[in-house]
N, C-alpha and C positions, 0 to 999 in steps of 0.2 A: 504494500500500500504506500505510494505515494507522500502523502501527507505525515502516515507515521515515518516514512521512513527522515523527511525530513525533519518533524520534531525530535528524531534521534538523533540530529546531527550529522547525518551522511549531506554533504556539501554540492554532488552532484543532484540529490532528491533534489534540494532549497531551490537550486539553480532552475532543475526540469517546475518547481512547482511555482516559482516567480513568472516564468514561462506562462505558465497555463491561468493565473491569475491576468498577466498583463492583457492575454488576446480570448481569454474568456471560453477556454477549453477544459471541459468539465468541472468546470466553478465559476463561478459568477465574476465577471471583469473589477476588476481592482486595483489600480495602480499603486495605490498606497501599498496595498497586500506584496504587489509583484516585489516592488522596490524593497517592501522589509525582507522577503523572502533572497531576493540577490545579495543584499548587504549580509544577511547571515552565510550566505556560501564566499561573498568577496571577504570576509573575514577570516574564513582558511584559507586564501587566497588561492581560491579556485577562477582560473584566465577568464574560460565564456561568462561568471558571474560578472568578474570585475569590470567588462565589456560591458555587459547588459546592464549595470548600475550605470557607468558612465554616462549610457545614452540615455536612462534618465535623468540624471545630472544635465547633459547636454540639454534637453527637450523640456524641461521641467515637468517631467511625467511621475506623477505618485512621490513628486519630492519637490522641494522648490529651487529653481534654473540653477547651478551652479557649475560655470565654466571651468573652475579652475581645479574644482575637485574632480569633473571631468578627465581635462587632463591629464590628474594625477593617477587616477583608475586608468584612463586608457595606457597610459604608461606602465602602469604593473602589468598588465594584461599582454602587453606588446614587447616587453620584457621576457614576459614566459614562453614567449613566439606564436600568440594566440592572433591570425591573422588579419581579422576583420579588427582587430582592436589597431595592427601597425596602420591599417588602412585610416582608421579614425581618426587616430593621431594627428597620422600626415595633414590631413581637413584641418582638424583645427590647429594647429601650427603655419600650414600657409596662409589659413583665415586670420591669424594672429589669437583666437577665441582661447581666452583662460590662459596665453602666454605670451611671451610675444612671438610676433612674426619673423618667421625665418624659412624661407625658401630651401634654401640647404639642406637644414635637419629636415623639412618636409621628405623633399626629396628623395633622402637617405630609408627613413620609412615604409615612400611609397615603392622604393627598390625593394625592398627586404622582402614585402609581400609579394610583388611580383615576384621573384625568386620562389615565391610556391605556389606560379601559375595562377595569381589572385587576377581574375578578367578586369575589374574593376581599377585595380593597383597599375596594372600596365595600363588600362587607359589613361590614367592621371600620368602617367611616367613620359606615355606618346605627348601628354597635354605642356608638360612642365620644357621638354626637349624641343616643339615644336617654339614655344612661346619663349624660352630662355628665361623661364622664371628660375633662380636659384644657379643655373649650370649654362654654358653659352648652345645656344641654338643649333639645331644637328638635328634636320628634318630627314638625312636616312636611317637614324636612328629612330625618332620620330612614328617614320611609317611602321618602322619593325614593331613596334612598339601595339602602334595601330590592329598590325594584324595579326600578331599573337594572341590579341584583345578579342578581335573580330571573329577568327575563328572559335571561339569560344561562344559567340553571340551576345556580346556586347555592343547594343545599340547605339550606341553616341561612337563608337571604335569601328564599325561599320558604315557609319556616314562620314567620319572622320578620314577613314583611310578609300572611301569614292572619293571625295572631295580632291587627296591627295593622286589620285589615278586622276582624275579628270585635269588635275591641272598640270600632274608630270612632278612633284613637289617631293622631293626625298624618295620617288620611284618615278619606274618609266612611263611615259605620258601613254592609257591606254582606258579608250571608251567602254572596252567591252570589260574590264575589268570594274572601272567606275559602275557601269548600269546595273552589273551582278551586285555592286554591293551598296549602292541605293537599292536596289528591289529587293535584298535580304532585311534592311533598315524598315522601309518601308510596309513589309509584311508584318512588321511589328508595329506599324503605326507611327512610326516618330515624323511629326509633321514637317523638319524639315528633308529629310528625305523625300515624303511625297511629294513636296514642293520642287525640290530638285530634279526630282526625273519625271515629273511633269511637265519641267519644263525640256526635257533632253528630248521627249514624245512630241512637244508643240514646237520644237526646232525641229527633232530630225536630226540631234546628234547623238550619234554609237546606237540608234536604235533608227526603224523605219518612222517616221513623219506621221505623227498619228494625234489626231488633235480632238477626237473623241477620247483616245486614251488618256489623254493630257487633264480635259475637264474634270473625267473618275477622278483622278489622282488627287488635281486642285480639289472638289468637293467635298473625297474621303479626310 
C-alpha cells in the first residue's frame, strides 16, 4: 500500500505519492499534500523528489513561489545526475531566476543532460550554439544539435533544424530535407511550422505549387 508505505518512511512511496496527490490519481488533487509529501522524500534526498519540490518552489504550487530555494533543490537533484533537474537548472540560470545569470554554467548543464540523450537539453544546447549565448556561435554544431533533438521528436528541434535546411545555415542548403521536417513539426501542430510550409505549398518551393494545400495548412 502506497500511503502506508510512505508513512513508513520509504522515500521513493513519498515521492510516487506526492505524485499522485499533485495530478489527482487515486486521491483527490492536492498541492499542499503533493508538496508535503516531496519534501518528506527531498529530505532523504531522494533526486526525482528534490526535482519535483523545486518545480513547486519554481511555480508556487502547494507552496509559496520560491526561486531561490528552487535553485537550491534543482541543484541537489542535478548533482545526483537526476536529468530533468540539470535541464531545470540550466532555465533558471540562463533566466537568471533564484541566481544570477550566467550563460556558461547554463550551458554547462544543459550539456551534461544532453550527454544522456535529454531531446529537450540538446535543443537548448542547438539554441545557446546557434544564438552564442554563453559560448561563441557554431551553427554546424548548432544543426547537430538540432537533429539529434529532432530525431527524437522534439518539436521546436524539428522546425528549428527545417529552418536550418531551408536556409543552408550550419548544413547543406536542401528543400526536400527542410519540407520532411516542417511536415514532421507540423503533424504535431506547432503553428509555426504550419505556417512555414504553407507557405513552401503557396510558392512552390521543395514541394509542387499547391495553394489549396497552403490555405489547410494556414487555417489548421
Amino acid at each position: 500500500d502506497l500511503i502506508a508505505a510512505a508513512g513508513q518512511g520509504h522515500a521513493q512511496a513519498q515521492c510516487n505519492l506526492g505524485w499522485c496527490y499533485e495530478f489527482g490519481k487515486g486521491v483527490p488533487q492536492d498541492a499542499k499534500a503533493a508538496a508535503r509529501w516531496y519534501g518528506e522524500a527531498a529530505l532523504q534526498h531522494d533526486p526525482r523528489a528534490e526535482c519535483c519540490l523545486a518545480i513547486c518552489y519554481t511555480n508556487g504550487t502547494g507552496v509559496a513561489a520560491d526561486p531561490v530555494r528552487a535553485v537550491q533543490l534543482y541543484t541537489l537533484s542535478a548533482q545526483a545526475g537526476f536529468v530533468p533537474a540539470m535541464r531545470n537548472l540550466a532555465q533558471m540560470v540562463h533566466l537568471g531566476r533564484g541566481t544570477a545569470k550566467n550563460d556558461e554554467a547554463a550551458l554547462a548543464w544543459y550539456q551534461k543532460a544532453a550527454a544522456q540523450d535529454d531531446a529537450r537539453a540538446l535543443f537548448m544546447c542547438g539554441q545557446f550554439y546557434e544564438k552564442g549565448f554563453g559560448v561563441e556561435s557554431n551553427a554546424p554544431l548548432a544543426a547537430d544539435f538540432y537533429l539529434r533533438a529532432a530525431r527524437q521528436g522534439d518539436t521546436q528541434a524539428q522546425f528549428a533544424l527545417a529552418v536550418c535546411c531551408e536556409q543552408g545555415t550550419g548544413t547543406p542548403q536542401s528543400w526536400g530535407d527542410a519540407i520532411r521536417w516542417y511536415s514532421m513539426a507540423a503533424a504535431q501542430e506547432l503553428p509555426q511550422a504550419l505556417l512555414n510550409l504553407g507557405l513552401c505549398y503557396e510558392r512552390g518551393a521543395g514541394v509542387r505549387r499547391n495553394p489549396e494545400e497552403a490555405l489547410h495548412l494556414y487555417r489548421r
